[in-house]
C-alpha positions as CSV (number, residue, x, y, z in Angstrom):
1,X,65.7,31.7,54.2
2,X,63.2,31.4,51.7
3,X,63.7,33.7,49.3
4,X,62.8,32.6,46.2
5,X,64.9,32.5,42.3
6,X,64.2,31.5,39.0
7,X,67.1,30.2,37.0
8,X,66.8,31.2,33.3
9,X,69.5,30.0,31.7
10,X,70.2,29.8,27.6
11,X,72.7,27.5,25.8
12,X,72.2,27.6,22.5
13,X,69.6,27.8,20.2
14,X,67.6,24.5,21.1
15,X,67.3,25.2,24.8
16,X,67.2,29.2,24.7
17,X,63.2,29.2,24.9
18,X,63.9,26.7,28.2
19,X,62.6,28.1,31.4
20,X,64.3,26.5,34.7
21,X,62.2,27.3,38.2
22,X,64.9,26.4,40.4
23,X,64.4,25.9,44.4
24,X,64.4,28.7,46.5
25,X,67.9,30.0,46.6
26,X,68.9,27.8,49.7
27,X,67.5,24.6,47.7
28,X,68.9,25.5,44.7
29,X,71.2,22.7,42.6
30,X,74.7,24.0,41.5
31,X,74.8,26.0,38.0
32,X,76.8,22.9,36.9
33,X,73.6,20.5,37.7
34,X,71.3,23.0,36.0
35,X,74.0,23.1,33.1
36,X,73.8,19.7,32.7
37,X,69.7,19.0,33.2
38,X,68.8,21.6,30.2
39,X,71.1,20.0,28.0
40,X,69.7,16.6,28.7
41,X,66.3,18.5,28.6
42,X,67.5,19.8,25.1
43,X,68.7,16.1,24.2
44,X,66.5,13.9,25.4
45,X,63.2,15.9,25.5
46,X,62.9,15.3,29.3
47,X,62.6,17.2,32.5
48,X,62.4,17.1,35.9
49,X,58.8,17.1,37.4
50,X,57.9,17.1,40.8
51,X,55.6,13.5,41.5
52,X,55.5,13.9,45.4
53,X,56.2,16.5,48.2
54,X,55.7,16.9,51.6
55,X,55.4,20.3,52.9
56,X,58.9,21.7,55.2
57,X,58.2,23.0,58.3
58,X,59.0,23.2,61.9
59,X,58.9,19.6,63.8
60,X,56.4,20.9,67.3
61,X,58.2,19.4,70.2
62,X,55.5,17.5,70.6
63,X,55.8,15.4,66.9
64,X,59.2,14.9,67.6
65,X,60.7,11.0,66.9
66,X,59.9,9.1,70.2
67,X,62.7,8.6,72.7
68,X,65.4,7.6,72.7
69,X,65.5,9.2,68.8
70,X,65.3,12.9,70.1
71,X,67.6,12.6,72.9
72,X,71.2,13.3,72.3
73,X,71.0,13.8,69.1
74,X,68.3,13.4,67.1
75,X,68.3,9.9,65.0
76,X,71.9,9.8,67.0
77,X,73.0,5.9,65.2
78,X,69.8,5.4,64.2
79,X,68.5,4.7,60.9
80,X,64.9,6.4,59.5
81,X,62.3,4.2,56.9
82,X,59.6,6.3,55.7
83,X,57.4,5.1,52.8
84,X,56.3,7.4,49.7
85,X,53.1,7.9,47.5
86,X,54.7,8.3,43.8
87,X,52.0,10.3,41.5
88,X,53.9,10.0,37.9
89,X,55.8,7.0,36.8
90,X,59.9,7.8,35.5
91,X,62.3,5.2,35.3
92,X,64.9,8.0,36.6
93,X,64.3,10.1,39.6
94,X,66.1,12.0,42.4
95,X,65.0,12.8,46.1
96,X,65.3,16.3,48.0
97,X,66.0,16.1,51.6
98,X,65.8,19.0,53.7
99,X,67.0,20.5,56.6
100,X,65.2,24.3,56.3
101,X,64.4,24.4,60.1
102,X,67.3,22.7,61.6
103,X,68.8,24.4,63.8
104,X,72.2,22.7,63.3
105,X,74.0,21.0,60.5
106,X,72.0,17.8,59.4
107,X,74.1,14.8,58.4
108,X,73.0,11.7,56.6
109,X,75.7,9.2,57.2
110,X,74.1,6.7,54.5
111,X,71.0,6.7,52.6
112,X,69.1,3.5,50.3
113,X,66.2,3.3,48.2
114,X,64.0,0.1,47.3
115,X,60.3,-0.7,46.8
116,X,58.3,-1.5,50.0
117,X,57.2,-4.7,51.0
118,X,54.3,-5.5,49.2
119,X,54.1,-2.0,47.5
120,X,52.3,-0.7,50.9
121,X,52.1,2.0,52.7
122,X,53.6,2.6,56.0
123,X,55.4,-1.1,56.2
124,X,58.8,-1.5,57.7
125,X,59.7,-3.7,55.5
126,X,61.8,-3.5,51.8
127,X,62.4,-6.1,49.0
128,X,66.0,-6.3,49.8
129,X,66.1,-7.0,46.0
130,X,65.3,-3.6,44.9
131,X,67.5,-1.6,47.4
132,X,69.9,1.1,45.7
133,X,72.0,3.2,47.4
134,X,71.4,7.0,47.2
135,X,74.4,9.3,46.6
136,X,75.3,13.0,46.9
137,X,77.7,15.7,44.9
138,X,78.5,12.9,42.3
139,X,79.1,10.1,43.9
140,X,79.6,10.2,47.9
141,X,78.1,8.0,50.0
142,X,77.5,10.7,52.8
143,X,76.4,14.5,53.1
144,X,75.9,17.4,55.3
145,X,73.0,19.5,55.0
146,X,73.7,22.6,56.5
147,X,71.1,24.9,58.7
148,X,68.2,26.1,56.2
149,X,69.8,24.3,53.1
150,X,68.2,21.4,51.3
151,X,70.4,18.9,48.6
152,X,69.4,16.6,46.3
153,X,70.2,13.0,45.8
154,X,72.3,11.9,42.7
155,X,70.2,10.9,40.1
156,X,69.5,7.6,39.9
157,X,67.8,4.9,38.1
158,X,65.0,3.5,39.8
159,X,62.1,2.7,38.1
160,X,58.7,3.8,39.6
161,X,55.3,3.4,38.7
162,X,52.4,5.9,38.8
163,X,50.8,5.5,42.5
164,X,53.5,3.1,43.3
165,X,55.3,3.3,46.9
166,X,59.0,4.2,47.4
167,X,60.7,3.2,50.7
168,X,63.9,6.0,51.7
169,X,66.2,4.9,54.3
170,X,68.4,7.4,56.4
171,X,71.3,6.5,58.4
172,X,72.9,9.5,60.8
173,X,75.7,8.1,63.1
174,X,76.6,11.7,64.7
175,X,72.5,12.6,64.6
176,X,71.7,16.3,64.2
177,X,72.1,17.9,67.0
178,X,69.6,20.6,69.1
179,X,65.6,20.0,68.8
180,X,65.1,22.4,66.0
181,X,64.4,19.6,62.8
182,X,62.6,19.7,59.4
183,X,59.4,17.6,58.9
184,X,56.2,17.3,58.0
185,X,53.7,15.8,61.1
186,X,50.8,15.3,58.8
187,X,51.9,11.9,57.3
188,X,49.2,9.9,57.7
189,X,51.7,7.5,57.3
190,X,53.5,5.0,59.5
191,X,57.9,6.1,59.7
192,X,59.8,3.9,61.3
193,X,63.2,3.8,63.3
194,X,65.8,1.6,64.8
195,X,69.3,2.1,66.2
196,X,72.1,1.4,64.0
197,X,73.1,1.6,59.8
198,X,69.5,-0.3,58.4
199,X,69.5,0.8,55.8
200,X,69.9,-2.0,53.6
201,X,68.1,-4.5,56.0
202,X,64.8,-6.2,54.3
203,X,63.6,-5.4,58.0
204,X,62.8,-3.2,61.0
205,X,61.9,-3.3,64.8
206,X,61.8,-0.4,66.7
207,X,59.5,2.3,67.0
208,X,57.3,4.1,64.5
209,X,55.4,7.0,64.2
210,X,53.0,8.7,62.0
211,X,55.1,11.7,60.9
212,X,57.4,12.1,58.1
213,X,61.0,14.0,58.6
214,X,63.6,15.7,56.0
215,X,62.4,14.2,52.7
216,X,60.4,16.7,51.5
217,X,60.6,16.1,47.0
218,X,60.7,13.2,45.0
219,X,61.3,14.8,41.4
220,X,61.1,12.3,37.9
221,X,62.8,12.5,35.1
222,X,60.1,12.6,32.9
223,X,59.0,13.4,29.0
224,X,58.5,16.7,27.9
225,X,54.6,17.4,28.2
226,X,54.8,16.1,31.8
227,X,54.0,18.7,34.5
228,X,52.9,19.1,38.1
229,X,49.9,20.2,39.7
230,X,50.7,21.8,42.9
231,X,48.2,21.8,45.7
232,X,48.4,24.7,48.5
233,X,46.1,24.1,51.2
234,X,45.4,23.1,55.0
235,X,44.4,20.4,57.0
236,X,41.4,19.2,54.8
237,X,44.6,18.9,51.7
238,X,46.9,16.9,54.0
239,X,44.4,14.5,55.1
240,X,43.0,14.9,58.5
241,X,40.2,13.0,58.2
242,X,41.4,10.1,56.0
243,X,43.0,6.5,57.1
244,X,46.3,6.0,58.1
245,X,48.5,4.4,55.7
246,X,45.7,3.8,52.8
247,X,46.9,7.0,50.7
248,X,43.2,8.7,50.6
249,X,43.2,11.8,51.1
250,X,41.6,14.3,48.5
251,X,44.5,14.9,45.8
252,X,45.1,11.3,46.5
253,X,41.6,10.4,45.1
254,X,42.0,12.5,42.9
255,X,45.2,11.3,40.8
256,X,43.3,7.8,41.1
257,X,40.7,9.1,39.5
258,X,43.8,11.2,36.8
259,X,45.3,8.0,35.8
260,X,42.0,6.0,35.2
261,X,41.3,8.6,33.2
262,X,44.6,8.6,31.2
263,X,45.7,11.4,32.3
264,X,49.1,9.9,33.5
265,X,51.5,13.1,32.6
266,X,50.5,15.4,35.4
267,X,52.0,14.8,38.9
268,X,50.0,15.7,41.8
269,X,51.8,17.5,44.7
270,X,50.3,17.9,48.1
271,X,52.0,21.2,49.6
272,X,49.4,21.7,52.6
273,X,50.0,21.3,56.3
274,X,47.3,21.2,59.1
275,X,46.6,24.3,61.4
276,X,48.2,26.2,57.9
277,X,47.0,30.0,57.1
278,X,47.1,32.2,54.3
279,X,47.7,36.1,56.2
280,X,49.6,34.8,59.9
281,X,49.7,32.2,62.8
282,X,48.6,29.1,62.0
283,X,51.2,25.9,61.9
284,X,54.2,25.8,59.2
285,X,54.8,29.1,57.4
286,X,51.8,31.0,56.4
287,X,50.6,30.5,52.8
288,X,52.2,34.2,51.8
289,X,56.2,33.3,52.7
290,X,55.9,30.0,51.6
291,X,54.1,29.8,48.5
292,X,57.3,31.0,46.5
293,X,59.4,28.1,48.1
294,X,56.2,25.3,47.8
295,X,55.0,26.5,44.3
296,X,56.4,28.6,41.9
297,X,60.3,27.2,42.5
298,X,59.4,23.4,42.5
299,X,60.2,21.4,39.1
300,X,57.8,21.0,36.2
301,X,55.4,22.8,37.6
302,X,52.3,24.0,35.3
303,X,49.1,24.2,37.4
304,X,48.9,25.8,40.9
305,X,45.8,25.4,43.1
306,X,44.4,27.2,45.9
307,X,42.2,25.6,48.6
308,X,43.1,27.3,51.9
309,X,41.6,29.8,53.9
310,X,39.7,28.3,56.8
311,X,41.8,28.7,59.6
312,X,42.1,32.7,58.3
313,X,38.3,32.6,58.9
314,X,37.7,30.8,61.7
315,X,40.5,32.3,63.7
316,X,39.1,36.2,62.5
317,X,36.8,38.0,64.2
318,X,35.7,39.2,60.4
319,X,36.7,41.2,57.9
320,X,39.0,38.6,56.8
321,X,37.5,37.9,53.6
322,X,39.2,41.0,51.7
323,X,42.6,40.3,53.2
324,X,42.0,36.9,51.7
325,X,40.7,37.5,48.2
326,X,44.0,40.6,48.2
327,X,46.3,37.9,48.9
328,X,44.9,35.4,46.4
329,X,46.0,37.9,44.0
330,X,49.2,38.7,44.7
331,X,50.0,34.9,44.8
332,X,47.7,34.8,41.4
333,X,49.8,37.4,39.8
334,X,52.9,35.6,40.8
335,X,52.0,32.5,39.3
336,X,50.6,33.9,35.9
337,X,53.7,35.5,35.6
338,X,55.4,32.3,35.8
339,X,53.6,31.1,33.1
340,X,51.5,28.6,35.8
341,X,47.3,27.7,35.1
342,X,46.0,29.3,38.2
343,X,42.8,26.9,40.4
344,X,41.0,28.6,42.9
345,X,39.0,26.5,45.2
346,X,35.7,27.0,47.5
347,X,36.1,27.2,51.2
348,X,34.3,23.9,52.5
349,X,31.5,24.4,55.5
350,X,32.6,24.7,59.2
351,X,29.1,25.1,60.9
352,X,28.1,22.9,63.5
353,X,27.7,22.2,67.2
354,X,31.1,22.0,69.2
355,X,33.1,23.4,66.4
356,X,34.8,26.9,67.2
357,X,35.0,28.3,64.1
358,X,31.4,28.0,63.7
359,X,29.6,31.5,63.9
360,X,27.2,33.1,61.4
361,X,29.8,36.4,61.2
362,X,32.8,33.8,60.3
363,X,29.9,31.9,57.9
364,X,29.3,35.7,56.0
365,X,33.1,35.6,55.2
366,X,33.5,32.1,53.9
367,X,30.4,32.8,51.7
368,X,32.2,36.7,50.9
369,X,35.4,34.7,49.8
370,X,33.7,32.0,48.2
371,X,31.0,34.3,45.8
372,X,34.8,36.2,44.8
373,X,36.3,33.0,44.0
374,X,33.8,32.0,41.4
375,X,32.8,35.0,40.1
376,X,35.8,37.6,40.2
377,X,37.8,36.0,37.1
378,X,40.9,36.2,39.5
379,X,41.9,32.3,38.8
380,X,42.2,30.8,35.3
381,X,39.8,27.7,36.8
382,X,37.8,27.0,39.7
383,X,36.2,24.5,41.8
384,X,33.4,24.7,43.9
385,X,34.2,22.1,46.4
386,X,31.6,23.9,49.6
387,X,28.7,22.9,46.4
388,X,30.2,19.5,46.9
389,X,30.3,18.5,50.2
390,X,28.3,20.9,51.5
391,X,24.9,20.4,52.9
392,X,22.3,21.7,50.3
393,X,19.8,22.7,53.2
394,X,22.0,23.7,55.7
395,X,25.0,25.2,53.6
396,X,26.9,26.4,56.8
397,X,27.4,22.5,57.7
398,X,28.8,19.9,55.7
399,X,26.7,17.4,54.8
400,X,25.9,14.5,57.2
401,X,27.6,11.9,54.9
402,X,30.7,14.1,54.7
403,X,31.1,15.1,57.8
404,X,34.8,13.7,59.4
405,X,32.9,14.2,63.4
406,X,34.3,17.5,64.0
407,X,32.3,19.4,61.5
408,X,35.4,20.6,59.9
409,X,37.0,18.1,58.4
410,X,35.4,15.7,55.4
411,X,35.9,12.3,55.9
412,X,36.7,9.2,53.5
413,X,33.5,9.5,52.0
414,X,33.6,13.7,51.3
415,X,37.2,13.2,49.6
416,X,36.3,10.7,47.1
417,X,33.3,13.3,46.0
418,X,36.1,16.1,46.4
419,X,37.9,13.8,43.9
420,X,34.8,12.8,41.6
421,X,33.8,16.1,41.5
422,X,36.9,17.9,40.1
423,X,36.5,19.1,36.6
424,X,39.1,16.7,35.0
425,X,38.8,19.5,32.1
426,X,40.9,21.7,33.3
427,X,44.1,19.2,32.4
428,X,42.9,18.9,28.4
C-alpha cells in the first residue's frame, strides 16, 4: 500500500534533466497528468510544490466524527468544512484527498473551495464570494476514492497567500461505509459538520471537532526555485502543546519567522503525528514505512528534516539509540539519493516528575542519539533543538519556561525559541 515510485520522465531536450517524485504508487496522478505538468514545467518554468500536508493515518475509534457522522455511514449526507494553514503563496493550486486507510470505497459527492471567514483558523464560516467548486478527472463534479488510493483535485485557480487560510468543503450523500477512515487527529484545529450538500453555504451549524479527515496535500503551482521543506516528526512537530486554532506550533513559527525573513520560496510541510515512532508501535505508521510515502514522493520537495525519536526512547528499555541512529541512515541515504538537503534534529528533554519516559537509562540514549546527531556527519545540517529548550542545569528536563506541564511537551513559549533558534542558513 505504500510502496513508493519516482516518475522520471524525458520529453525532449528542455525537460530531459526534469526529475518528477511522484506519490507513492497508490497516489500517483495518471502518466497523462505528469505528461502534461513537465511540459507546463518546461513552458512556464513552474512546478508543483507541496505548501501544506497533514500526515494519513488510521482514524482511532475514538477520534472518529461525533454521532450521528459515524453511524451508518460515515459523513452519510453530510457535508465536512475544515480550514487550512497555506505556507507558500500560488495563484494556482490543487488539493489531494485521501482515502489510504479506508476500509471501503470513499466518495465525495461534491466538493468547494473559498477563503474562511475572516482569514481564521477553525471558523465555520466562508466568504460565499470566494467559493469555487473543486473538480476531479477533468471536469466531474464527483469522485470515488477507492480503498488505499488517494486523487487529486483538478487544478484550479485560486489565489492563496503565504500563511493565508483555505476553507475545503466535502459533501458525501452515500457516506463511506465501515469505521475504517483516513485522517489526521492532531489538527489543533476546529472541523466542522452538518447534514446535507453545504458546501456552498457562507455558514454552518452542527457539530465540530478538532481533527482533520481525508485532505491530506495542498500542492502550488509555483516558480521554479520554489521547494518544500518536509518535517518528519512526533507529537512535539504536530503541536501538542500549542493553542487550538492559532496556527503555533513549531514549523508554524517557524515559516513566520521564513517569510519575515524573505524567504518566501520554501514551503513548510508538517508530516508528524502524535504517539509517532521511528523502529515500531507508536500511532500512524512508524517513521520507516512511511517516510517514502510522507517525504521523498511528495512534490517539490528539496529539504527533509528529522526530529523524531522520543517515543523509540521512552518506550525502550535501552539500547535503542543504535537502532535509531541505523535507521536515520538508511532514511539519510534515501533522501541524498534523491537529491534532498538532509536536517537532523536533537531529541528535546523528557525528565521530570510524573513523566514515564523519564529514567536516567532512557536519558543515556537520548544523549547517545543526540552526541551522533551532531557529530557523526550523517545529515547535510543539524539543529540542536535539546541546547534550546533544554534546561542548562538540569539538561534531562526542559526548561521551566518551556515546559508544556507534562515535561514532554514544549509549550507556546518553547516553540517560538524552537522557531528563533533554527539556523535560517541552511535555506541560502
Amino acid at each position: 500500500m505504500w510502496s513508493s515510485v519516482t516518475m522520471r520522465q524525458s520529453l525532449g531536450s528542455v525537460a530531459a534533466s526534469l526529475l518528477l517524485l511522484s506519490s507513492w504508487v497508490t497516489a500517483a496522478p495518471s502518466v497523462q497528468d505528469e505528461k502534461r505538468d513537465v511540459i507546463l514545467q518546461a513552458r512556464e518554468g513552474e512546478k508543483w510544490v507541496a505548501t501544506w500536508t497533514s500526515m494519513p493515518q488510521l482514524v482511532e475509534s475514538n477520534n472518529m466524527p461525533p454521532s450521528p457522522f459515524s453511524s451508518g455511514g460515515v459523513f452519510k449526507d453530510a457535508t465536512l468544512r475544515q480550514t487550512l494553514h497555506m505556507s507558500i503563496g500560488a495563484d494556482r493550486i490543487r488539493i489531494q484527498i485521501s482515502n489510504t486507510f479506508g476500509g471501503s470505497d470513499l466518495p465525495i459527492t461534491a466538493a468547494t473551495i473559498a477563503l474562511p471567514t475572516g482569514g481564521k483558523a477553525g471558523v465555520s464560516g466562508i466568504d460565499a464570494s470566494t467559493v469555487k467548486p473543486l473538480t476531479f478527472n477533468n471536469g466531474a463534479e464527483s469522485v470515488k476514492i477507492a480503498r488505499g488510493q488517494v486523487v487529486y483535485t483538478d487544478p484550479i485557480d485560486f489565489k492563496i497567500a503565504p500563511q493565508s487560510m483555505i476553507t475545503i468543503s466535502l459533501y458525501s450523500q452515500p457516506g463511506q461505509s465501515g469505521s475504517s477512515i483516513t485522517g489526521h487527529p492532531g489538527s489543533r484545529t476546529t472541523s466542522w459538520m452538518q447534514a446535507g450538500n453545504r458546501v456552498k453555504d457562507a455558514t454552518m451549524s452542527g457539530s465540530s471537532t478538532k481533527h482533520w479527515y481525508f485532505v491530506s496535500a495542498v500542492e502550488a503551482w509555483a516558480p521554479s526555485n520554489a521547494s518544500a521543506l518536509i518535517i518528519l516528526g512526533d507529537s512535539i512537530t504536530d503541536g501538542r502543546g500549542s493553542t487550538d486554532d492559532a496556527n503555533n506550533r513549531w514549523p508554524d513559527l517557524l515559516l513566520a519567522r521564513m517569510q519575515k525573513a524573505g524567504i518566501t520560496h520554501i514551503g513548510v510541510n508538517n508530516q508528524a503525528a502524535g504517539g509517532n515512532t521511528v523502529l515500531s508501535g507508536g500511532l500512524g505508521p512508524p517513521l520507516m514505512q512511511r517516510y517514502k510515502r510522507d517525504a521523498l514522493s511528495m512534490q517539490g520537495v528539496k529539504y527533509v528534516m528529522l526530529f523524531i525519536g522520543v517515543n523509540d526512547i521512552g518506550n525502550s528499555g535501552g539500547g535503542v539509540a543504535s537502532q535509531l541512529q541505523n535507521a536515520f541512515k538508511t532514511v539519510v541515504a534515501d533522501c541524498k539519493k534523491a537529491g534532498f538537503v538532509t536536517i537532523g534534529a536533537t531529541v528535546t528533554a523528557f525528565g521530570g516528575q510524573g513523566q514515564s519516559y523519564s529514567s536516567p537509562a532512557r536519558e543515556q540514549q537520548r544523549q547517545q542519539l543526540n552526541q551522533w546527531i551532531l557529530t557523526s556527519g550523517t545529515f547535510d545540517h543539524t539543529v540542536d533543538f535539546a541546547k534550546i529548550v533544554d534546561n542548562p542545569s538540569r539538561k534531562d528536563q526542559l526548561a521551566s519556561q518551556y515546559d508544556g506541564g507534562d515535561h514532554l511537551h514544549p509549550n507556546v513559549a518553547g516553540f517560538q525559541a524552537m522557531a528563533d533558534g533554527f539556523p535560517l542558513d541552511i535555506f541560502k
